[in-house]
C-alpha positions, 0 to 999 in steps of 0.5 A: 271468257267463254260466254264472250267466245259464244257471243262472239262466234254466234254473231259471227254464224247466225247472220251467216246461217240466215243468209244461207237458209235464204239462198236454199229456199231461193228455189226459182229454177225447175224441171218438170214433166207435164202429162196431158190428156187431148179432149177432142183433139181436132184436125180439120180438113180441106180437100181439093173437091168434096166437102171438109171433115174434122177427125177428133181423137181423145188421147195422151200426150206427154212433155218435159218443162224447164222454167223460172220465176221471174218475179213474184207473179211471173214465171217463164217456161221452156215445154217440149211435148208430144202427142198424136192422133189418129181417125177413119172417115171418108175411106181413108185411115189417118194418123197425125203425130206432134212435137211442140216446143213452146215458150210458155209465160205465166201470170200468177197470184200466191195465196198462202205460199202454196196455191198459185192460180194462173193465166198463160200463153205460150208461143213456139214452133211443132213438128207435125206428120201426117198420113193417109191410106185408103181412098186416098194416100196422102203425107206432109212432114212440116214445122209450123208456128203454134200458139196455146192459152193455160188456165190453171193452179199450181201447188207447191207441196214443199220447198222442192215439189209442185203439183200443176194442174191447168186447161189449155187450148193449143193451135199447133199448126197447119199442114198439106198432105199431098199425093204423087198425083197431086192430090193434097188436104190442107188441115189445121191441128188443135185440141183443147187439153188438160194437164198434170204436172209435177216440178222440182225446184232448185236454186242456181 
């Protein structure tokens, strides 16, 4: 009677019990947090007389990710991130400060369950200032459409954890620092950028 029970009880919770693991490891939600190093990041500008100059700064950046997977090669992603800038040439001081918010999607390839490698575009909107003091002062605060391409890998550490690594070239837009006088410097913002990022997976 006893060995009909177990029989009867394990038929009843096995299939139950695999269900379950399915849907626990059915981890296609993630937030993450994503660091970015700007190599080069580049303002290019235009004044109304004279000639143009590129200011370039090397710093960091830092944002926050929310995504999913799609598919078993697609997977979309929510970035919100910020970065700045700063430089002196021709007499002036710069400073240059961004916010993006992109929707980024992704077209990977698992190899082993665990390596991703993986092309991207993204597309959104940044909030960007800028300033100048010295021979000229100057400031805009505007939002302006952004674009990026990602080439990257990701791992997945575990059931819960990826590690992200990618390059990533990013337009964040355009802006026209003006002055009382009327003075204004069109510039154009871009960087060419590397990342790190960890995520953590959870099923919804």
């Amino acid at each position: 009677m006893k060995r009909y029970l177990l029989i009867t009880i394990c038929t009843i919770i096995l299939p139950t019990l695999a269900y379950a693991e399915d849907s626990y490891n059915a981890r296609d939600t993630y937030v993450g947090v994503r660091v970015h190093k700007n190599d080069n990041i580049a303002f290019m500008m235009e004044p109304d007389n004279g000639d143009g100059v590129t200011l370039r700064d090397d710093g960091f950046g830092v944002g926050l990710t929310i995504g999913n997977r799609l598919t078993q090669n697609v997977k979309i992603e929510f970035e919100t991130a910020y970065t700045n800038g700063k430089d002196s040439d021709v007499g002036n001081d710069f400073e240059f400060h961004v916010w993006s918010n992109m929707l980024n999607v992704y077209v990977y390839q698992q190899f082993g369950g665990a390596v991703e490698p993986y092309v991207g575009f993204g597309i959104g909107v940044s909030g960007l200032w800028g300033k100048s003091h010295g021979l000229y002062d100057l400031s805009d605060a505007t939002a302006d459409l952004s674009w990026s391409l990602m080439l990257g890998v990701n791992f997945a550490l575990n059931d819960y954890v990826d590690l992200n690594l990618g390059l990533k070239y990013q337009n964040y837009g355009d802006m026209d620092m003006t002055n009382d006088a009327g003075y204004h410097n069109y510039t154009e913002i871009d960087a060419t950028e590397i990342y790190i990022g960890a995520a953590y997976k959870f099923g919804l």
